[in-house]
N, C-alpha and C positions, 0 to 999 in steps of 0.2 A: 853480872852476878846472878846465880841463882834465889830468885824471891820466892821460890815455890816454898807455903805453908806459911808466910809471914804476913798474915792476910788482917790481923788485928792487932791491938796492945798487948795482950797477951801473950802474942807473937809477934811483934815486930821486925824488921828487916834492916839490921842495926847497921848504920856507916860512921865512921868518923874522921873522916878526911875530904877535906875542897875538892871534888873531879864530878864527875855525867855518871849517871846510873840509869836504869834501863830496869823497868820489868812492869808484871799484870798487877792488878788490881782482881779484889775478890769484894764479892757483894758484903755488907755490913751497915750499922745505921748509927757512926759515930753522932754526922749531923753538924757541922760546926754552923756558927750563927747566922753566917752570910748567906748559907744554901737554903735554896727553895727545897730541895727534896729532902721526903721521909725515908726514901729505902732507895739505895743506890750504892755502884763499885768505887770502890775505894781501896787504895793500900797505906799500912801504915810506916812510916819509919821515923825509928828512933836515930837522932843525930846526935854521938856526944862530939861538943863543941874542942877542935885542938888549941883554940887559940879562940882569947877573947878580943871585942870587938864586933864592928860590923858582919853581916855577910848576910848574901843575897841568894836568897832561892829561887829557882824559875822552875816552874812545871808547862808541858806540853803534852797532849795526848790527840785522841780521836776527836773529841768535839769540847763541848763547853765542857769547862774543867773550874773545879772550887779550889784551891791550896789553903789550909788552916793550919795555924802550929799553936800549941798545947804545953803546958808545964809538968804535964802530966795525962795520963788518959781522962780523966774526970772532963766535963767540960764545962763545970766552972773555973778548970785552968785555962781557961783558951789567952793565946796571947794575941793573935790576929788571925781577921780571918779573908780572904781576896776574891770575888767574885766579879772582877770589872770586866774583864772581856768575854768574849762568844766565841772566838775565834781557836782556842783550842790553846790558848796558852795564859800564866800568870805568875807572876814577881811578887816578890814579898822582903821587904828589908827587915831585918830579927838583930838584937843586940845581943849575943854569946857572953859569957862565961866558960871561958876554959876547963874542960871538964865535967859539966852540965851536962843533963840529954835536954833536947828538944822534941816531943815528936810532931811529925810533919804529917798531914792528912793529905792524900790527893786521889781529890772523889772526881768522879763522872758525873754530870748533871743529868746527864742525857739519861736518865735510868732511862731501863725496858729498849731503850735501840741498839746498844751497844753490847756483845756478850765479852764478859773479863776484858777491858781497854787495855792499852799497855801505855805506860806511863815514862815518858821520859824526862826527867829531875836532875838539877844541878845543885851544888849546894858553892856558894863562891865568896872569897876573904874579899871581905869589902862593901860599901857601899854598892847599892843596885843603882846602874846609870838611870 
């Protein structure tokens, strides 16, 4: 899908349905609690929930990658935040309400080596293995 200009809360890059999504990141300083960095790429998206229950998000990109999700853009909404690997990818299990948005944060740690990452995300019914 095209992410072009859904680069914050403001603007979001709204899905609502379990499948793979694909797109850039743009610089911003949402910041969720787990990141070390003050300024770094990130994209946001809003996920309303089809179905309550589990479900598993996974984020991969270029290098070390944060994934946060939020009950809102504020971030004393933060619901979790995942910063365990280096390796360019991270999981995150989220309990849904049918309905609900989520938004899903997925930063670049790497600020300053990377220009705009592209970010590949899944969002999936179910417990994360």
């Amino acid at each position: 899908p095209d992410t072009q200009g859904f680069e914050t809360c403001a603007h979001p890059f709204v899905i609502s349905s379990f499948e793979e999504y694909a797109g850039p990141a743009f610089e911003d300083n949402a910041n969720g609690s787990c990141s070390g960095s003050t300024s770094s790429y990130e994209a946001v998206v809003a996920f309303e929930a089809p179905a309550s229950g589990p479900a598993c998000v996974n984020l991969s990109g270029t290098d070390d990658v944060v994934l946060y999700a939020r009950s809102s853009c504020r971030s004393t909404d933060e619901i979790a935040c995942v910063d365990a690997s280096a390796d360019g990818s991270e999981s995150m299990q989220l309990d849904l309400v049918a309905g609900e948005t989520t938004f899903l944060f997925l930063e670049d740690y790497a600020t300053g080596i990377f220009e705009s990452p592209v970010f590949t995300y899944s969002v999936q019914s179910g417990p994360c293995p």
